[in-house]
matplotlib code that plots the C-alpha trace (Angstrom):
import matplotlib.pyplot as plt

x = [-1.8, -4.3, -6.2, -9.4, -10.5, -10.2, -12.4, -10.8, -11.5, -10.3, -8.7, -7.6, -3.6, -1.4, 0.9, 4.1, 3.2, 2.5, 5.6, 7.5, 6.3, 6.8, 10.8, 10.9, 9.2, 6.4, 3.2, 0.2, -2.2, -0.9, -0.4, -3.8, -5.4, -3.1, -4.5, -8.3, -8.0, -6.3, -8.5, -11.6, -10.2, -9.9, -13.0, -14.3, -12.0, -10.0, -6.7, -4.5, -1.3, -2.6, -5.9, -3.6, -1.7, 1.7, 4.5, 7.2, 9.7, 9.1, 8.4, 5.6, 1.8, 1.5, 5.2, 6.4, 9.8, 10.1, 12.7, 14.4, 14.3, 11.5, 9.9, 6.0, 6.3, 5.0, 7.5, 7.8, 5.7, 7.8]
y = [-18.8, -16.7, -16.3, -17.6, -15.2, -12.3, -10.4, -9.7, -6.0, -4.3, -1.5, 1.1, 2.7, 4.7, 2.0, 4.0, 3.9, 0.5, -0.3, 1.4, 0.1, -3.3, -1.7, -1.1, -5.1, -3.3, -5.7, -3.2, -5.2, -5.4, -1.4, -0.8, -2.5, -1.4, 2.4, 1.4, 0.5, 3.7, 5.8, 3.9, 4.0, 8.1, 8.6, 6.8, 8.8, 6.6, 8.2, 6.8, 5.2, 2.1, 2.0, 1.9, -1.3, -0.4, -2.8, -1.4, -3.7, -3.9, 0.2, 1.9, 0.1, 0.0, -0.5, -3.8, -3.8, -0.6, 1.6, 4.5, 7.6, 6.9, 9.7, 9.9, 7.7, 8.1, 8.9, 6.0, 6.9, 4.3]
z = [-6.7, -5.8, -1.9, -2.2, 0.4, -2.1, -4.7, -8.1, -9.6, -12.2, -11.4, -14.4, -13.9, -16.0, -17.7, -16.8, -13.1, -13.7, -15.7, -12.8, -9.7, -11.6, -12.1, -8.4, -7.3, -5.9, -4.8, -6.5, -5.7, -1.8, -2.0, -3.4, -0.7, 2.0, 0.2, 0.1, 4.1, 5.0, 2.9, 4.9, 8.1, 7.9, 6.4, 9.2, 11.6, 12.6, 12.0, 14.8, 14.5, 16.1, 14.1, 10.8, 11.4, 10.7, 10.8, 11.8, 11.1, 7.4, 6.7, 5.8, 5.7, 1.2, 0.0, -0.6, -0.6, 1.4, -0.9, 1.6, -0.7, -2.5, -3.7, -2.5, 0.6, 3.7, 6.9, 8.8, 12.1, 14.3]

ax = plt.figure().add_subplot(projection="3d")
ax.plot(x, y, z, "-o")
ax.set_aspect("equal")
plt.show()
């Protein structure tokens, strides 16, 4: 079911990253908007921890299931 407070878009990807994120369980829609807001909130300037709504519990703000020694990922800043 999808949240009727959200826009669908079409958004173009190479089908092997596609093909395996979809491997790894990954949520692209989640991590493409978790990207969009980060790349938003530092063009703005807003580069703060606490501006970028990490959850620490869970890993990184983008990866769905968080995957420890995933190549690319962000250092968890907790």
């Amino acid at each position: 079911m999808h949240d009727v407070n959200k826009k669908s878009v079409m958004v173009y990807l190479d089908p092997k990253v596609v093909a395996e994120a979809k491997e790894l369980g990954l949520n692209i829609s989640k991590i493409c908007e978790n990207a969009l807001k980060e790349a938003i909130k530092r063009l703005k300037g807003q580069e703060s921890k606490n501006d970028l709504n990490f959850n620490c519990e869970a890993g990184p703000v983008g990866f769905e299931p968080t995957i420890s020694g995933s190549a690319g990922q962000r250092p968890n800043p907790c």
